[in-house]
Each structure stands twice: as structure tokens, then as C-alpha cells.
N, C-alpha and C positions, 0 to 999 in steps of 0.2 A: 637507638631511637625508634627506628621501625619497629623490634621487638618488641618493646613497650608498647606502642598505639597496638598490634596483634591483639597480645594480654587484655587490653584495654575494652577493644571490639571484641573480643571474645567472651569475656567476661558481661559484659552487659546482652550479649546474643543470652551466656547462661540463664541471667538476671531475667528474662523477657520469658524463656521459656519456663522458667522456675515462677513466676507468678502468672502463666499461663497456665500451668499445673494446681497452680492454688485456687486458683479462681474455677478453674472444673469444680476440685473437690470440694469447694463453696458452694458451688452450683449445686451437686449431688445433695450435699447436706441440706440443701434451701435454704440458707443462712440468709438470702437476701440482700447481702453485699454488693455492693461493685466493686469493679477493679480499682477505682480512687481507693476508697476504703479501704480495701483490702492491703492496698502498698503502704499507707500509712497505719495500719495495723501492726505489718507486719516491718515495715522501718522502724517502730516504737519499740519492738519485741526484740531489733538487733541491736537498738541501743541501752536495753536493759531493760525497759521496764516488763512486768511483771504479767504473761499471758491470761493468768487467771482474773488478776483487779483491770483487764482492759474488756475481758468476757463482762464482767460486773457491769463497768461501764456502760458498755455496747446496751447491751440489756437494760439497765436504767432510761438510758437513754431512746432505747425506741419504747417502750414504758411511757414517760412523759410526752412522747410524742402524739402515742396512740393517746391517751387523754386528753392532749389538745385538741387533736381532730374531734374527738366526741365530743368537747364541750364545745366546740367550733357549730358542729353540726345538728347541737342541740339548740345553743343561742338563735341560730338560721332558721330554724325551725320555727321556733317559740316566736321570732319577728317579723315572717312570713304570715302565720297563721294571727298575728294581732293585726295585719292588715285588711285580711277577709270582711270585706262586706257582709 
């Protein structure tokens, strides 16, 4: 039983330093990630799914993001300056 908790605690020490490692080489690349992200990244990637269509994803996704904000910052704009005496 004790063996097993060891394995257990060790294995998540791994786990800790192993996505401490990713998140550097995240960092390095300027990928912009966090470490949330990153773990659920790379959780999706050991349960199979596919690293390339989750790049897509990612990508799509801050895509429409940045669009939001611009048309966000556009509308703010456009209703500020209709207020102008």
C-alpha cells in the first residue's frame, strides 16, 4: 500500500514538472497559453485527440476572438462619438 501512494506521489511530482517544462517551451514560442490551457491541451492529446485539429482549433478560436474585440471596440467607439455635443 505504501508503495503504491510512493508511485502515486511520484508520478504526479513527474506530472508537475513535466508541464512545468511545457509551459517554459510555450512561453519560449509566445504561444500565449496558460498553464490551464496548456493541461487541458495536452490532457485532450493523451486521450487521443488529434494535436494538429486542436492547433486548428486554438487558432480559430483566438481568430474569433480577436474579431470580437474589434467589432467590440468599434461599436464603443461609433456610440461614444454619437454622443459628442
Amino acid at each position: 500500500m505504501v508503495y503504491v501512494l510512493l508511485v502515486i506521489i511520484r508520478r504526479k511530482r513527474h506530472l508537475k514538472e513535466l508541464m512545468e517544462n511545457i509551459y517554459e517551451v510555450s512561453n519560449i514560442l509566445n504561444t500565449g497559453l496558460d498553464r490551464e490551457t496548456l493541461s487541458i491541451l495536452v490532457n485532450l492529446c493523451e486521450a487521443g485527440v488529434n494535436p494538429e485539429a486542436l492547433a486548428v482549433v486554438v487558432k480559430k478560436l483566438r481568430t474569433n476572438n480577436h474579431q470580437k474585440k474589434q467589432q467590440q471596440k468599434q461599436s464603443n467607439t461609433g456610440t461614444s462619438s454619437n454622443h459628442v455635443n
